[in-house]
C-alpha positions as a Markdown table, in Angstrom:
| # | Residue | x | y | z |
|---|---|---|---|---|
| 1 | Unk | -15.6 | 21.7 | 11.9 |
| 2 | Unk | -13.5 | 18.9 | 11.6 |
| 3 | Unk | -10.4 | 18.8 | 8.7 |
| 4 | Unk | -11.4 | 16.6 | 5.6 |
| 5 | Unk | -8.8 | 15.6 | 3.2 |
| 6 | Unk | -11.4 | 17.9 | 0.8 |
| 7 | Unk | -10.3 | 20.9 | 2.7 |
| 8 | Unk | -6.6 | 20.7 | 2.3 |
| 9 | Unk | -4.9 | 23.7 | 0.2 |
| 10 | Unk | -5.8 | 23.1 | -3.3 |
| 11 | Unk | -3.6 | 25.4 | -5.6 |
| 12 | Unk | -1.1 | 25.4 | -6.9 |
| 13 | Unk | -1.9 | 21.5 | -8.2 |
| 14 | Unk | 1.3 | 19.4 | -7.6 |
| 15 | Unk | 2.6 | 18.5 | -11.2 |
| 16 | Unk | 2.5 | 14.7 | -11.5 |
| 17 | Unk | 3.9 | 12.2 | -13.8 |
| 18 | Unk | 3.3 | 8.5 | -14.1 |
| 19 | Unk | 5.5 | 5.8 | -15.1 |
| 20 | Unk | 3.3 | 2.7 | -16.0 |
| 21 | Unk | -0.4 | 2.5 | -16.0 |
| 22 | Unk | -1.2 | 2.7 | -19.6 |
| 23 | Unk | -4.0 | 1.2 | -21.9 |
| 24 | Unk | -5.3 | -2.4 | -20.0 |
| 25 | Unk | -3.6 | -1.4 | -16.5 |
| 26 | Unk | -5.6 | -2.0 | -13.9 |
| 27 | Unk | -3.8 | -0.2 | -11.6 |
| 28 | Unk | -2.5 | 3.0 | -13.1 |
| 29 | Unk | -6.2 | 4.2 | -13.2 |
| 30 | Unk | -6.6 | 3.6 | -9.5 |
| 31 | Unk | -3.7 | 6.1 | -9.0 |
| 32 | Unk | -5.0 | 8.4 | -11.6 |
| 33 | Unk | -8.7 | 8.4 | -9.9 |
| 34 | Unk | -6.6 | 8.6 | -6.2 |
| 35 | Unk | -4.4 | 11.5 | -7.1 |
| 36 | Unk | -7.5 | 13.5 | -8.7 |
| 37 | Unk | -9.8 | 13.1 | -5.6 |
| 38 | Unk | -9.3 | 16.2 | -3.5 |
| 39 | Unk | -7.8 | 17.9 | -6.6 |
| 40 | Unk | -4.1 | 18.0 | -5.4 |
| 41 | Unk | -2.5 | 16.8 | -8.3 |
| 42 | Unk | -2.3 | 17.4 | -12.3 |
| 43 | Unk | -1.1 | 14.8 | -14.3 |
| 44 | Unk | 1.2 | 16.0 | -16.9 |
| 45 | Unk | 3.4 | 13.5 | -18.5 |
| 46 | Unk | 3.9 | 9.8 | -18.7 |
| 47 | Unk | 6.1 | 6.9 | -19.9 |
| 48 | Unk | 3.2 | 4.5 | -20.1 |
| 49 | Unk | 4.9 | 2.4 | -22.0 |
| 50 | Unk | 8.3 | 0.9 | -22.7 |
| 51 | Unk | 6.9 | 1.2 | -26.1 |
| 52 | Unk | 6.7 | 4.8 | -27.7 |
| 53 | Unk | 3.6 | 4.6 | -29.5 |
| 54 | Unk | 1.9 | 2.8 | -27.1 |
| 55 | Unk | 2.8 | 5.5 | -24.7 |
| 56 | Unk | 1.9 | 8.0 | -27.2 |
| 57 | Unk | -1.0 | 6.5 | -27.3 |
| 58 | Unk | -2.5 | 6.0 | -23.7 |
| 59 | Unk | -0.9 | 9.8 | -23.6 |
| 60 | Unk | -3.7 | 11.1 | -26.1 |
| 61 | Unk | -6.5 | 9.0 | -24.2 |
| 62 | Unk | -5.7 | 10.1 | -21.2 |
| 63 | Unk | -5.5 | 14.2 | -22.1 |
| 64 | Unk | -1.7 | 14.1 | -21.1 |
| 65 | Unk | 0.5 | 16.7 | -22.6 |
| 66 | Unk | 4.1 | 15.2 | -22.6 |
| 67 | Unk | 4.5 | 11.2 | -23.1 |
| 68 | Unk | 8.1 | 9.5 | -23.3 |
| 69 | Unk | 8.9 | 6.0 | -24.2 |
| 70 | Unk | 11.4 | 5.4 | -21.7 |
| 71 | Unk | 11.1 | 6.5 | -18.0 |
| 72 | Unk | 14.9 | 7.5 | -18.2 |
| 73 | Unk | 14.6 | 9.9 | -20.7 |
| 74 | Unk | 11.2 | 11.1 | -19.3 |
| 75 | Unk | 13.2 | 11.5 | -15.5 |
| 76 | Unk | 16.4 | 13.6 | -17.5 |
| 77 | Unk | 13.5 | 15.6 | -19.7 |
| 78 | Unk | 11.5 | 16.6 | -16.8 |
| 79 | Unk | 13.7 | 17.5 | -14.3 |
| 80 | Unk | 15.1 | 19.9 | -16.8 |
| 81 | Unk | 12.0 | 21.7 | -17.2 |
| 82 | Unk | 11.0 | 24.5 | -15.3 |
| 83 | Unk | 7.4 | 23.2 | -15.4 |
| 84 | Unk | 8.4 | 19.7 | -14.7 |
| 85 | Unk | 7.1 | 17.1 | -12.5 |
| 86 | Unk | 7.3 | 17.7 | -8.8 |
| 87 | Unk | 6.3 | 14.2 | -8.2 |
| 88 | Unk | 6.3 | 10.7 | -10.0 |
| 89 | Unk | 4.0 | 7.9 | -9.9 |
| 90 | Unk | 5.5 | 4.0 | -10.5 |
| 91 | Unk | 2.7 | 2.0 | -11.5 |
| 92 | Unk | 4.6 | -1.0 | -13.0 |
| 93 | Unk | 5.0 | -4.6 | -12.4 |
| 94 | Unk | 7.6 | -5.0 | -9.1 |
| 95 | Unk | 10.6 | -5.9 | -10.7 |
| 96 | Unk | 10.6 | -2.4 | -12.1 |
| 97 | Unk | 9.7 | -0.4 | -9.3 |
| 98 | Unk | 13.2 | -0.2 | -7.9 |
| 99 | Unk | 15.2 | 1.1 | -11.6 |
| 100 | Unk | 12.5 | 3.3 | -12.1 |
| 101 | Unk | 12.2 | 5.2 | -8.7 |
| 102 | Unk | 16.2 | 5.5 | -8.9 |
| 103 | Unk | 16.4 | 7.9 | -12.1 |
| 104 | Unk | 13.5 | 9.9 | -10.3 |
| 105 | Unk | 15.2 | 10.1 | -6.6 |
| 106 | Unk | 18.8 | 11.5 | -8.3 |
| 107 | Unk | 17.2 | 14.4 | -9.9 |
| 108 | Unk | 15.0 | 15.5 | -6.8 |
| 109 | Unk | 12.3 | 14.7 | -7.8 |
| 110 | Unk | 9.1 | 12.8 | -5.3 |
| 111 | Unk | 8.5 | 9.4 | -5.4 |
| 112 | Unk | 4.6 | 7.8 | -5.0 |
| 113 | Unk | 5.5 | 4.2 | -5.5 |
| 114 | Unk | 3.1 | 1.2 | -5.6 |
| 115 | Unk | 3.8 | -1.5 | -3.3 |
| 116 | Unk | 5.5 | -3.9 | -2.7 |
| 117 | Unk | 8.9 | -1.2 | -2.3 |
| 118 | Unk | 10.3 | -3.7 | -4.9 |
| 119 | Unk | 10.9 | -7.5 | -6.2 |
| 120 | Unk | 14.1 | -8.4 | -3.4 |
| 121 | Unk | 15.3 | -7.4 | -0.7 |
| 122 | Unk | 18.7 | -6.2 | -2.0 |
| 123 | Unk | 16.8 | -3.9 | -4.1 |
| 124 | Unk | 14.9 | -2.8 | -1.5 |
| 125 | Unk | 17.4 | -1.7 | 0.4 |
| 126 | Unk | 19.8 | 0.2 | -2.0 |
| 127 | Unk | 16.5 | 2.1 | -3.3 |
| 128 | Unk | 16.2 | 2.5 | 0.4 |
| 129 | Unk | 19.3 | 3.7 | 0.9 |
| 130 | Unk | 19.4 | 6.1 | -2.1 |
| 131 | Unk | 15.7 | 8.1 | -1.3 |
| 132 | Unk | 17.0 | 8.6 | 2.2 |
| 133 | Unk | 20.4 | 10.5 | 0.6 |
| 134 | Unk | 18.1 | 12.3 | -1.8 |
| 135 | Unk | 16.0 | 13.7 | 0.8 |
| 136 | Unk | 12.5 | 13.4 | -1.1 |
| 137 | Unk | 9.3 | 12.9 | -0.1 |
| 138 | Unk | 8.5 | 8.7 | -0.8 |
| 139 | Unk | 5.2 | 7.1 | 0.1 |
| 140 | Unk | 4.2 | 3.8 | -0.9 |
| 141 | Unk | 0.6 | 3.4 | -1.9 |
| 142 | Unk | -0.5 | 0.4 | 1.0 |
| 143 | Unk | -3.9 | 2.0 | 0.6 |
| 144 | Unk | -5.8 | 0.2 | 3.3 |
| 145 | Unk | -4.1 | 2.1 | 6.2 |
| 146 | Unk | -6.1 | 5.2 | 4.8 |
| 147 | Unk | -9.4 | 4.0 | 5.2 |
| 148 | Unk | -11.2 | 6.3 | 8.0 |
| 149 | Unk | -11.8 | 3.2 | 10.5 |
| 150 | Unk | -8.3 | 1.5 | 10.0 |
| 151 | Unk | -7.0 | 5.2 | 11.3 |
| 152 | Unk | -9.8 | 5.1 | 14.2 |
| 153 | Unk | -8.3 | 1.7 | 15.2 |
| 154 | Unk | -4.9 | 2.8 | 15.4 |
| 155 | Unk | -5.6 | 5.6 | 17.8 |
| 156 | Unk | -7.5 | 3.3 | 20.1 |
| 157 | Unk | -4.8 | 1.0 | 19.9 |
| 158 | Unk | -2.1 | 4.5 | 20.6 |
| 159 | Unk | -4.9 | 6.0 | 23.4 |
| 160 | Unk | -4.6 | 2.5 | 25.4 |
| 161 | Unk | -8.3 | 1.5 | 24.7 |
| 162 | Unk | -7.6 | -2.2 | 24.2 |
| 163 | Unk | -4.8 | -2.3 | 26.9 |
| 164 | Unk | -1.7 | -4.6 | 26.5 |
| 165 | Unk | -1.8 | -5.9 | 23.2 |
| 166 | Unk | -2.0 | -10.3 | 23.1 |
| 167 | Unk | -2.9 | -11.0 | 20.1 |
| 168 | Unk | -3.1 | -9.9 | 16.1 |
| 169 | Unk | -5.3 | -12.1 | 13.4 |
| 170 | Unk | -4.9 | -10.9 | 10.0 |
| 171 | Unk | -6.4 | -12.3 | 6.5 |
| 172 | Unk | -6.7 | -11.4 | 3.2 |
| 173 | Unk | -8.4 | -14.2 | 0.9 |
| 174 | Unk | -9.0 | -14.0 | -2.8 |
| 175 | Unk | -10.0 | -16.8 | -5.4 |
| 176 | Unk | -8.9 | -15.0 | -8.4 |
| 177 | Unk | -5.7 | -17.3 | -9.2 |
| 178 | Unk | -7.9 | -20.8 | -8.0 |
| 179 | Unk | -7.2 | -21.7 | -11.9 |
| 180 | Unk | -4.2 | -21.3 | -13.8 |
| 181 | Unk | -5.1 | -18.0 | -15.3 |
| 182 | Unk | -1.5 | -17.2 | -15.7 |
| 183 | Unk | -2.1 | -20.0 | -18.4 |
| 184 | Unk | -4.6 | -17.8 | -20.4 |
| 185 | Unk | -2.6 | -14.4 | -21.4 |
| 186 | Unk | -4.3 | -12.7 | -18.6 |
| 187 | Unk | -1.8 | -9.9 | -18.1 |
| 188 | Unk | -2.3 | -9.4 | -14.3 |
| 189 | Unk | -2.2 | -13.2 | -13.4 |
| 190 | Unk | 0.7 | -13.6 | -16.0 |
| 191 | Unk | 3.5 | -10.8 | -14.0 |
| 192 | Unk | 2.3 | -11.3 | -10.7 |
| 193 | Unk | 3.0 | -15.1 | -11.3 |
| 194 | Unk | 6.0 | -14.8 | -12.6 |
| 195 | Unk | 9.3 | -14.6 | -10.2 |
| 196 | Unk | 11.0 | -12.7 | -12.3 |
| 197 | Unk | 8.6 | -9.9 | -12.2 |
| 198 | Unk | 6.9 | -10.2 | -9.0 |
| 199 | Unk | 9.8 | -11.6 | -7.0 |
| 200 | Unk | 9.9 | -14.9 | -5.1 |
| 201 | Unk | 6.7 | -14.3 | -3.5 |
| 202 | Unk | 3.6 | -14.6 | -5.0 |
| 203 | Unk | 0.2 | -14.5 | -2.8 |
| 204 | Unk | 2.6 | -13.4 | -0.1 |
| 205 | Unk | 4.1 | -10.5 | -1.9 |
| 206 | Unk | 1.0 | -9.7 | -3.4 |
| 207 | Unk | -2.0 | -9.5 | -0.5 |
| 208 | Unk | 0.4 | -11.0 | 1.9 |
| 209 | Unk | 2.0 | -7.6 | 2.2 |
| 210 | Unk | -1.0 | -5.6 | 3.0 |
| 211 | Unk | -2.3 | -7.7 | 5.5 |
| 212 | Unk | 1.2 | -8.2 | 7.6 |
| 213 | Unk | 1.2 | -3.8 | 6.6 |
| 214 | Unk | -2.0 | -3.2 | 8.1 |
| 215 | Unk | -1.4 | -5.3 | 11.1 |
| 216 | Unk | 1.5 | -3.2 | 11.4 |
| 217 | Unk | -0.1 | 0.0 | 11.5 |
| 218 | Unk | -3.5 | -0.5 | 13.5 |
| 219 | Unk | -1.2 | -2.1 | 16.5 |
| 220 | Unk | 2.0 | -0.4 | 16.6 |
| 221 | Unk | 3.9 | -3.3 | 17.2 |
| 222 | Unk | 7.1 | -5.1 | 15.9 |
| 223 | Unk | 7.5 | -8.2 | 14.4 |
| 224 | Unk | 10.9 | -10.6 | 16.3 |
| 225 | Unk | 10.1 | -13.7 | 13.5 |
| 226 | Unk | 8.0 | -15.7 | 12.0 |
| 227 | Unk | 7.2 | -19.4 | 10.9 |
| 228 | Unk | 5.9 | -19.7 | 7.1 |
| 229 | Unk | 3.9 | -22.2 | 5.6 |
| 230 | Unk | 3.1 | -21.4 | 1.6 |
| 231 | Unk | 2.3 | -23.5 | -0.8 |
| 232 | Unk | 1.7 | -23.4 | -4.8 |
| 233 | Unk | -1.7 | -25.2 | -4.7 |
| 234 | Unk | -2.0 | -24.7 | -8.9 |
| 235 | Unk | -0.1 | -27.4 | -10.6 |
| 236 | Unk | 3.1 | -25.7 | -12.6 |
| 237 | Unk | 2.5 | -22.3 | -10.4 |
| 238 | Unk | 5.8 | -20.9 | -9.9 |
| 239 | Unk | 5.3 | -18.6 | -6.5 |
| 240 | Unk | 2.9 | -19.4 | -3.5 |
| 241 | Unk | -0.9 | -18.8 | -4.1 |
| 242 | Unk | -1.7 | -19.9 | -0.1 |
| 243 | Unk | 0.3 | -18.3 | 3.2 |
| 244 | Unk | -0.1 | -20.0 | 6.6 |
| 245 | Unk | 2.5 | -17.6 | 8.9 |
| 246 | Unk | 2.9 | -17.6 | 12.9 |
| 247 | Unk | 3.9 | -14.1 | 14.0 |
| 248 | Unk | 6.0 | -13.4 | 17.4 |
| 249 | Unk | 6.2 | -10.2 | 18.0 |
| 250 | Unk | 8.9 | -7.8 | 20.7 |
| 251 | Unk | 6.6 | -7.3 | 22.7 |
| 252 | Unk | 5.6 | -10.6 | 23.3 |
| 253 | Unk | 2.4 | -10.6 | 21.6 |
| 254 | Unk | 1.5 | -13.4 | 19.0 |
| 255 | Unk | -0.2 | -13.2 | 15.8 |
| 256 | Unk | -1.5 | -15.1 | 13.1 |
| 257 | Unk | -1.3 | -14.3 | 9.3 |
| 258 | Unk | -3.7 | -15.9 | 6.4 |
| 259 | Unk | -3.1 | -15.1 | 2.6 |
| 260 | Unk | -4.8 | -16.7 | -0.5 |
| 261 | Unk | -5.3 | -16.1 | -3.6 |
| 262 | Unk | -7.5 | -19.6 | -4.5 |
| 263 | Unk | -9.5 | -19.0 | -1.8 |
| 264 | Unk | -12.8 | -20.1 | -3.5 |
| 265 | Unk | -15.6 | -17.8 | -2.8 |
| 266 | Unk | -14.1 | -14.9 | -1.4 |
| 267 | Unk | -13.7 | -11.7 | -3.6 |
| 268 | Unk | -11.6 | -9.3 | -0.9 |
| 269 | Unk | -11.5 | -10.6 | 2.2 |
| 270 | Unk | -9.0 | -8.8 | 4.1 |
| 271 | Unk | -10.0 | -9.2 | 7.8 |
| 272 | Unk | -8.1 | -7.5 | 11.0 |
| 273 | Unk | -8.4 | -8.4 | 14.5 |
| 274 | Unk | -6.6 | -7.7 | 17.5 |
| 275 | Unk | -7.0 | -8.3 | 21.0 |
| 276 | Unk | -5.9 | -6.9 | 24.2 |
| 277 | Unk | -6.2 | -7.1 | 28.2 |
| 278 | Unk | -9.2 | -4.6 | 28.1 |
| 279 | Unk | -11.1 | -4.9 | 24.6 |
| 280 | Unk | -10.8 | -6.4 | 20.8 |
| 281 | Unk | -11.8 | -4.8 | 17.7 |
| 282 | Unk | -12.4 | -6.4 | 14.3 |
| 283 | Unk | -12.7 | -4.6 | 10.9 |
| 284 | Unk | -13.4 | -6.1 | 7.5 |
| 285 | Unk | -12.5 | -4.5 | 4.5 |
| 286 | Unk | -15.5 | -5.2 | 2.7 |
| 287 | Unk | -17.8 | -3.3 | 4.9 |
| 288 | Unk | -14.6 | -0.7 | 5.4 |
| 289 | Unk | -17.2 | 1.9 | 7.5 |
| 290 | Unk | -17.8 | -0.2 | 10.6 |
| 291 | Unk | -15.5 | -0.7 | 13.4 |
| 292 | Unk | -16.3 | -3.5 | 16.2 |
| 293 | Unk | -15.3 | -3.5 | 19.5 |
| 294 | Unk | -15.9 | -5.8 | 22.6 |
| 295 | Unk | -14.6 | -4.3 | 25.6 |
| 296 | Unk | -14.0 | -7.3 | 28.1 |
| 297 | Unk | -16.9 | -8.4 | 30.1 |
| 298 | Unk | -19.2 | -6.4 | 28.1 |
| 299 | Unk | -21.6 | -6.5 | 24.9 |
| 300 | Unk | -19.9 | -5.8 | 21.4 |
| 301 | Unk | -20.8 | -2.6 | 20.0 |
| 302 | Unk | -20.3 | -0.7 | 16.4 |
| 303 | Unk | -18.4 | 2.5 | 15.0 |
| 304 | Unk | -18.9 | 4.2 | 12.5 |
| 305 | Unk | -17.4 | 6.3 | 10.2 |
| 306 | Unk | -18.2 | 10.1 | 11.3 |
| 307 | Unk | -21.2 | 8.1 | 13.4 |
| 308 | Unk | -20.8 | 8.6 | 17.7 |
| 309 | Unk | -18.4 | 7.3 | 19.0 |
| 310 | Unk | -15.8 | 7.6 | 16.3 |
| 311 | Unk | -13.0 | 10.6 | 16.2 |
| 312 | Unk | -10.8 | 13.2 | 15.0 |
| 313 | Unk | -8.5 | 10.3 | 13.0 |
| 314 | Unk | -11.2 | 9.1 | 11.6 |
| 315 | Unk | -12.9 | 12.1 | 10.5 |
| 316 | Unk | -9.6 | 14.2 | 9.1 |
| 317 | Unk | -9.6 | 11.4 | 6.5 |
| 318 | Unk | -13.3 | 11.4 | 5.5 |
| 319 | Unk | -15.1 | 13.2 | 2.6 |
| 320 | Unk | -18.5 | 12.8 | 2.7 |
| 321 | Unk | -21.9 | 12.2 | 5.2 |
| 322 | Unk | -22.1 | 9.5 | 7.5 |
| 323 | Unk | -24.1 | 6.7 | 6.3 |
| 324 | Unk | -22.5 | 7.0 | 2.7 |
| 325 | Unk | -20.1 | 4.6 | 2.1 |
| 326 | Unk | -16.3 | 5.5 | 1.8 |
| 327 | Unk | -13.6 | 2.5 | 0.4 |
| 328 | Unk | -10.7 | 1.4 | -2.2 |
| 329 | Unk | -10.9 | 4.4 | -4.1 |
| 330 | Unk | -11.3 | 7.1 | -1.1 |
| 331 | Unk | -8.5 | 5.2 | 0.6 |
| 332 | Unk | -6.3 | 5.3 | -2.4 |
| 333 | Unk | -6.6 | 9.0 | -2.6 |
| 334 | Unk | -6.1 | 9.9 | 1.4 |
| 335 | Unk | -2.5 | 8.4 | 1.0 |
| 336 | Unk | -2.2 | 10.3 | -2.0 |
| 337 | Unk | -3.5 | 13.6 | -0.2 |
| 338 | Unk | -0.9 | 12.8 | 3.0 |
| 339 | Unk | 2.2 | 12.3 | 0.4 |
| 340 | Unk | 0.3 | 15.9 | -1.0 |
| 341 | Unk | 0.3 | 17.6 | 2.4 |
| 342 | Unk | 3.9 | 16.3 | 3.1 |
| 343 | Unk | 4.4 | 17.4 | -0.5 |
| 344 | Unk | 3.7 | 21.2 | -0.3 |
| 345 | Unk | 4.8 | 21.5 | 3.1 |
| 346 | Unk | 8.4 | 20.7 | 1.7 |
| 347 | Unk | 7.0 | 23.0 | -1.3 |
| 348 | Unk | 6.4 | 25.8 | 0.4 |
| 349 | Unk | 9.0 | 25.8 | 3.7 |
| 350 | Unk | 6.5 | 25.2 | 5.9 |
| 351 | Unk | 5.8 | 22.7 | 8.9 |
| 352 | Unk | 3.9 | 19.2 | 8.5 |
| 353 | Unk | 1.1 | 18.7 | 10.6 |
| 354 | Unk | 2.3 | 16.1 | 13.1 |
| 355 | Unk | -1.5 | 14.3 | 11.9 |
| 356 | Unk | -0.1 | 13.4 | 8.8 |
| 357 | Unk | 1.2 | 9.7 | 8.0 |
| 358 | Unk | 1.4 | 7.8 | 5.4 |
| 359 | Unk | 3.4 | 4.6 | 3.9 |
| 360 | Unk | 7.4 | 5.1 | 2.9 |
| 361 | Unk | 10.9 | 3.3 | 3.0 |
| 362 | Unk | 10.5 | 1.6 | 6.6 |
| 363 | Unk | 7.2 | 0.3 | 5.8 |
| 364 | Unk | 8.6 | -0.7 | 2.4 |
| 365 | Unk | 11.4 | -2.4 | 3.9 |
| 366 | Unk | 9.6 | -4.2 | 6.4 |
| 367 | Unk | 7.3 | -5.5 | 3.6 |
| 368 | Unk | 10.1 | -6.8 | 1.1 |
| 369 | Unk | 11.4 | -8.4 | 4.5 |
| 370 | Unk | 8.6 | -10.2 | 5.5 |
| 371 | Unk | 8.3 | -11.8 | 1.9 |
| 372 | Unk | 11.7 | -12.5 | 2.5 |
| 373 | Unk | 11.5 | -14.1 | 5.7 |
| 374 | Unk | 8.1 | -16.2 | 4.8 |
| 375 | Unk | 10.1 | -18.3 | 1.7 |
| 376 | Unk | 13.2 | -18.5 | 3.9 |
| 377 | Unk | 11.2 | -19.8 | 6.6 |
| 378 | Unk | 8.5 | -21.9 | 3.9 |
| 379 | Unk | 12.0 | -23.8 | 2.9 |
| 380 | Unk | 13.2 | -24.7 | 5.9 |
| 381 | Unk | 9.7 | -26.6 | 6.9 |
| 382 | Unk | 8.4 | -23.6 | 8.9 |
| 383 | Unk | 11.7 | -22.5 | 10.8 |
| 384 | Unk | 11.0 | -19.7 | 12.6 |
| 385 | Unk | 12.6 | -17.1 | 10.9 |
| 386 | Unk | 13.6 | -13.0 | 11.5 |
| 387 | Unk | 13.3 | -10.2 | 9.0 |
| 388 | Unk | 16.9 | -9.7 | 7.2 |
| 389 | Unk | 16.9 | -5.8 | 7.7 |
């Protein structure tokens, strides 16, 4: 019988805390729902917010024993407990994401970060710098690259199905910011609009990240530069909302990225294609189960998850029967079930299985890069452009 992520070692829970997330966060619950999943995890303290009682607050409607005001005094508090956290969630706005996961690294203790890794690049390479010294366990929540037919691409990409890798189109369009709901009090539109909190990228740093991610990790290859259009199609809109970027890769191998948030009509549309010298595959994210390939010179065909034709890295990251759909939430919770595995392997002085992988620093670096490099380039009329790392 195959390994699902439900059969992984369930006890002793991991103790969990979460910085962030509290009452009207979107995505602290994500991570709450991701961690609980295939039961890995207890969640048992929180600085949820910056604001005592609010913390206090979200703390009692959430069940959670121990609640801080401030993250710093919830890192110092914890790590001096003998049932403290083993691991900490950072569920806040980006600009935060690189103070927060400092306090955390110093004391020893793991780090399950939302992405982007943080706001700049400067940032992003000090906290870098400083979880490699501390020698914990960091994974960043890119949550795509754990759906079951993402992994299924990438080992037909790593098996030589597709041959020589030509060519990588990636999109991710949304139509959620097509109005200036920044304007409205809206809390997500308001930080992820705003420079200050989000960083200088705005559609790019936001979706632009996963796509350019995913690409990433489905063909194995490395970007050499890039040429960035983005533009701020909102009147007063203070980051981009729209991402036109040309991709030249080491290997020779050109891609193309696409990311929008005033996209009108589309919800989610994070699309993936890559072609090679024997076959292309395409995958959608909002039909996450199938997998299409056209081998060269012969009719397109469908995979699906745990269907006939798919295998082994598909199924170690599924849960339930074929035919039942598996997506944002399931993917969520198998990187949060890797980062568990890697987790109690350091836990217990064992050896990782090699199977294992999930999002951490390079990834995280790469990302804050390519945000980097897209305004760089964006400035200079398109000039193509390599990552700063």
């Amino acid at each position: 019988m195959a390994i699902t992520a439900a059969h992984v070692a369930r006890s002793p829970r991991i103790r969990l805390g979460m910085v962030g997330g509290g009452r009207g966060a979107f995505i602290g619950a994500v991570h709450r729902i991701a961690s609980r999943i295939d039961d890995q995890y207890e969640l048992v303290a929180g600085a949820f917010s910056s604001d005592p009682e609010r913390s206090a607050a979200s703390a009692a409607d959430l069940g959670v024993a121990r609640s801080y005001g401030s993250f710093a005094e919830m890192a110092a508090k914890e790590a001096r407990r003998k049932d403290g956290i083993e691991a900490v969630a950072i569920v806040t706005p980006n600009h935060m994401h690189a103070p927060v996961a400092m306090q955390f690294l110093k004391r020893g203790i793991h780090v399950i970060c939302d992405k982007p890794l943080t706001a700049t690049l400067p940032e992003a390479k000090r906290l870098a710098k400083a979880a490699t010294e501390s020698g914990v366990i960091f994974a960043l929540t890119h949550n795509y690259t754990g759906y079951p037919m993402i992994r299924q691409a990438k080992a037909m990409v790593e098996a030589g199905d597709l041959g020589e890798i030509r060519l990588v189109q990636v999109e991710y369009a949304q139509d959620w910011l097509a109005e200036p709901l920044e304007a409205s009090g809206q809390k997500q539109a308001g930080w992820r609009t705003d420079p200050a909190q989000s960083g200088a990228g705005g559609a790019t740093g936001d979706i632009g990240t996963h796509a350019f991610n995913l690409a990433n990790f489905v063909s194995g290859l490395t970007l050499q530069e890039l040429a960035a259009d983005l533009q701020s199609f909102v009147p007063g809109r203070r980051v981009d909302d729209n991402g036109h970027i040309l991709m030249r890769y080491t290997s020779g191998a050109r891609g193309m990225l696409w990311c929008s948030q005033v996209a009108s009509g589309q919800e989610n549309g994070l699309r993936l294609r890559i072609y090679g010298t024997k076959a292309g595959i395409e995958w959608e994210q909002e039909n996450p189960n199938h997998l299409w390939v056209t081998p060269f010179g012969a009719p397109r065909y469908r995979l699906t998850r745990n269907g006939a034709g798919s295998g082994e890295a598909a199924a170690r990251v599924s849960r339930i029967p074929s035919g039942h759909p598996e997506g944002y939430l399931e993917g969520f919770a198998n990187i949060y079930s890797e980062a568990a595995r890697a987790i109690l392997a350091r836990r217990d002085g064992t050896a990782l299985d090699p199977a294992v992988t999930f999002p951490g620093l390079k990834e995280g670096l790469e990302g804050v890069a390519f945000v980097d490099a897209c305004v760089r380039s964006s400035k200079k009329n398109g000039a193509w452009t390599g990552l700063a790392l």
